[in-house]
matplotlib code that plots the C-alpha trace (Angstrom):
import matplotlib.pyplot as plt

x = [104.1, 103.5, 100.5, 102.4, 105.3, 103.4, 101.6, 105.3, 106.5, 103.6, 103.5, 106.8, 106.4, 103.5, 100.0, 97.9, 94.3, 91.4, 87.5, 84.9, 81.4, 78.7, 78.1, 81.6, 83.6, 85.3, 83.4, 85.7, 86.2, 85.6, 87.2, 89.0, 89.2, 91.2, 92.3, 95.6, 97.4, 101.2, 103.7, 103.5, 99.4, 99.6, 101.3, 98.7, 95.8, 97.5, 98.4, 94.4, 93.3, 94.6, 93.9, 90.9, 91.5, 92.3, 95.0, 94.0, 95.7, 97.2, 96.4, 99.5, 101.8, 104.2, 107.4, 107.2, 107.9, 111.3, 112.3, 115.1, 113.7, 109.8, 109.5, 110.4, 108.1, 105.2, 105.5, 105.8, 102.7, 100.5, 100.4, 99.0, 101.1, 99.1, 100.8, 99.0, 98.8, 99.9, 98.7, 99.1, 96.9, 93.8, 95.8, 95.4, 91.6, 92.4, 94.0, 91.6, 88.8, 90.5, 91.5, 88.0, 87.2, 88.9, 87.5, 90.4, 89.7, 91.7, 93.1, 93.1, 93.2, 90.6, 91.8, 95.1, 97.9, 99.1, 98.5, 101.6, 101.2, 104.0, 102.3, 101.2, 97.8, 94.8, 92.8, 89.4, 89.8, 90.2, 87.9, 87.9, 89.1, 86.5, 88.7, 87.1, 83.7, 84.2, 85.9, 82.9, 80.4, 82.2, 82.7, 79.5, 82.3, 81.4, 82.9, 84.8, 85.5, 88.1, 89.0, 92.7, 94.6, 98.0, 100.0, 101.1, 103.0, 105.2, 106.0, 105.2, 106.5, 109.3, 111.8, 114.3, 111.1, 110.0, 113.1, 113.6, 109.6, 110.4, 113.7, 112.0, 108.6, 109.6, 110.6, 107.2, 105.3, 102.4, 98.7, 97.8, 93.8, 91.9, 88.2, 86.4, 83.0, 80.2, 80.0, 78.3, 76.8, 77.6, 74.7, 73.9, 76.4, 79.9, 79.4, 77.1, 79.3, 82.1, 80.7, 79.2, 82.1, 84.0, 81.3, 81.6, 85.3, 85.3, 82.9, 85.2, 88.1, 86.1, 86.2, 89.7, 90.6, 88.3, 90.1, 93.8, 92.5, 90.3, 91.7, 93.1, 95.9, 94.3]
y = [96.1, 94.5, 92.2, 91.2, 90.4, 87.9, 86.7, 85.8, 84.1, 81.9, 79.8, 79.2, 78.0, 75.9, 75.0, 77.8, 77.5, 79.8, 79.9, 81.9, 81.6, 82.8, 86.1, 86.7, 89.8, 92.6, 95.8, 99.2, 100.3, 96.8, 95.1, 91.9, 90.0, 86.9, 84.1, 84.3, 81.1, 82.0, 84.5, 82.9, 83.5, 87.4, 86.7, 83.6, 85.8, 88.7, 86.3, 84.9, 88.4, 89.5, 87.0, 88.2, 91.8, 93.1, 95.2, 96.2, 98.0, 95.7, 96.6, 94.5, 94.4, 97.5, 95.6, 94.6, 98.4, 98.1, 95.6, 97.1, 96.8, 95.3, 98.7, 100.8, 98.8, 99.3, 103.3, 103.8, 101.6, 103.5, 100.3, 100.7, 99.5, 98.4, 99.4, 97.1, 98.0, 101.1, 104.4, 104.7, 101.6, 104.1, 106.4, 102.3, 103.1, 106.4, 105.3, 102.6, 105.0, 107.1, 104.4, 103.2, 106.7, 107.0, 104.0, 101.5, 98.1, 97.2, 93.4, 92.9, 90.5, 90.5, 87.8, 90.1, 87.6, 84.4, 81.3, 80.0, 76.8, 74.8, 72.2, 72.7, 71.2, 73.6, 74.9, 77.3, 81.4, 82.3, 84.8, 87.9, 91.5, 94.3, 96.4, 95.3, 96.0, 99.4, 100.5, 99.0, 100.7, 104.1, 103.7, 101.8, 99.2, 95.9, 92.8, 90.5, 87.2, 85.2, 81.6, 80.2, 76.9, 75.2, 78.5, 76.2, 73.8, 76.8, 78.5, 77.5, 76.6, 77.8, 80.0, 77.5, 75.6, 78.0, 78.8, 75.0, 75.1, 78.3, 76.7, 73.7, 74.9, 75.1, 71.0, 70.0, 72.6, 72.0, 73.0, 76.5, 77.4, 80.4, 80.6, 84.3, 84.8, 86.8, 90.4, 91.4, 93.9, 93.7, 95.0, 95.2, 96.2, 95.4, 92.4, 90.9, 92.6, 90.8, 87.0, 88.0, 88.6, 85.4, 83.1, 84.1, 83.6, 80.6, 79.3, 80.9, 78.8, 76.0, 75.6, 75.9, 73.4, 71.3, 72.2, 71.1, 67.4, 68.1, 71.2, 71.7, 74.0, 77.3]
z = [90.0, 92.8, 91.6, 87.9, 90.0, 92.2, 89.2, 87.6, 90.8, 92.2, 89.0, 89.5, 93.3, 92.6, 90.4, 90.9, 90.5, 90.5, 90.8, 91.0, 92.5, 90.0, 89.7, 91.5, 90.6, 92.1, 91.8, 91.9, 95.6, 97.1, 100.3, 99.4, 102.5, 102.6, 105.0, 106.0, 106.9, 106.0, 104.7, 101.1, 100.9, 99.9, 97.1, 95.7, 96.6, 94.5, 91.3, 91.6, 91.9, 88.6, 86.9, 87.4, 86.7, 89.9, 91.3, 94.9, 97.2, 100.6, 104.2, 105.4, 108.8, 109.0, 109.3, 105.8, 104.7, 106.5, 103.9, 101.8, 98.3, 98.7, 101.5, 98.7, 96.4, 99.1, 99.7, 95.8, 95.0, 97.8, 99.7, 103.6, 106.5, 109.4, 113.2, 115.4, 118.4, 117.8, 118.3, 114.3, 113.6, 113.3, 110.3, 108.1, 108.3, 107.3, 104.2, 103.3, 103.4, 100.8, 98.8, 98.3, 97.6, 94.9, 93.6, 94.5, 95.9, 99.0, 99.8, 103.9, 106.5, 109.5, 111.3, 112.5, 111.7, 110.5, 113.2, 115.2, 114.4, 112.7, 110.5, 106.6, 107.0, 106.6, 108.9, 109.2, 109.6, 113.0, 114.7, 112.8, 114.6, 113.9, 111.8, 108.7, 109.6, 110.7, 107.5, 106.1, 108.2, 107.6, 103.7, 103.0, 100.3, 99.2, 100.8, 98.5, 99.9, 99.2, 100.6, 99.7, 100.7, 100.1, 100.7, 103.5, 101.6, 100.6, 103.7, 107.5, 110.7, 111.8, 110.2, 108.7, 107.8, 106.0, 104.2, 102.9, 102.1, 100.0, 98.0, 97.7, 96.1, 92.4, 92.5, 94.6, 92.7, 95.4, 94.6, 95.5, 95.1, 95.3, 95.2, 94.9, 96.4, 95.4, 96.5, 99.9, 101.5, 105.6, 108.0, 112.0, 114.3, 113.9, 115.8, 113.4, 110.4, 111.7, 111.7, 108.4, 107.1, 109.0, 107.4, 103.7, 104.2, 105.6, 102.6, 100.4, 102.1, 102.2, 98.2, 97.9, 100.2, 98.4, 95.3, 96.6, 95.9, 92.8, 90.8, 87.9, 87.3, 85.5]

ax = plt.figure().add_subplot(projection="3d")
ax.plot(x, y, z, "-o")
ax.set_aspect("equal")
plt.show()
């Protein structure tokens, strides 16, 4: 539900485009991992994703399950909250692991958050938290990297900011891209996991923002 929603409502908040690097695909019980700019991006990322096929599970901040009708969404769908900082943040892991098990692919964010800054302009990953390469290290998943840009234009800066950017989306209809890597198998320490995992993303990114001047809608 969560995915066809998202791929009903982003074409309607801007020109979604999507691309693939060859040989990119999603094999069953991968780890999606995606930039994360703004509160808009989840729901690009998801649209792109099944365009492509894919339903994952998210690995997404806790607070969002306390939302009246998109919490009850969340639980229903087997969606994971993360508790950061929280004593509960290890039972996300937990969850992941099984989700992969059972042959599910699972959308998350390494980088922890969405920046503080209040501008729309685009900007490379920041560093990476090591929670993606130890689920990786203890499931032995495939990484699936995904790069997106112009999620932005829809929502940032502060909150009234981002309520205008939100109303306002359908008449600018800005340009939203999403570019899918190839597969890849993480190895070292999770250290070295990590930055592998950084760098593909930040490839991946690096098409899409290259696409906000170039693409065509898809």
């Amino acid at each position: 539900m969560l995915s066809r929603l998202a791929q009903v409502l982003v074409p309607v908040l801007g020109r979604i485009s999507v691309t693939l690097e060859p040989d990119a695909h999603v094999p069953p019980g991968s780890v999606i991992v995606a930039n994360h700019t703004s509160l808009a991006d989840p729901a690009v990322v998801l649209a792109a994703l099944r365009r492509c096929g894919v339903e994952p599970v998210v690995m997404a901040a806790a607070g969002l399950w306390r939302a009246p009708v998109l919490g009850r969404l969340l639980v229903r769908e087997g969606h994971i909250p993360v508790h950061r900082g929280d004593r509960r943040a290890a039972e996300a892991v937990d969850r992941a692991e099984s989700a992969l098990a059972a042959g599910r692919s699972v959308l998350m964010y390494a980088e922890g958050g969405i920046p503080s800054r209040r501008d729309a302009a685009e900007a490379e990953p920041r560093a990476f938290r090591s929670g993606l390469a130890r689920l990786v290290a203890r499931t032995g998943a495939p990484v699936v990297p995904v790069g997106q840009a112009g999620a932005r234009r829809i929502t940032s800066g502060g909150v009234a900011k981002q309520v205008a950017g939100l109303v306002t989306a359908p008449l600018r209809r800005p340009r939203l891209c999403v570019h899918v890597g190839r597969p890849l198998e993480l190895t070292g320490d999770i250290a070295a996991r990590t930055l592998q995992a950084h760098a593909a993303v930040t490839e991946a990114w690096r098409a899409a923002a290259a696409g906000l001047t170039g693409a065509r809608e898809s």
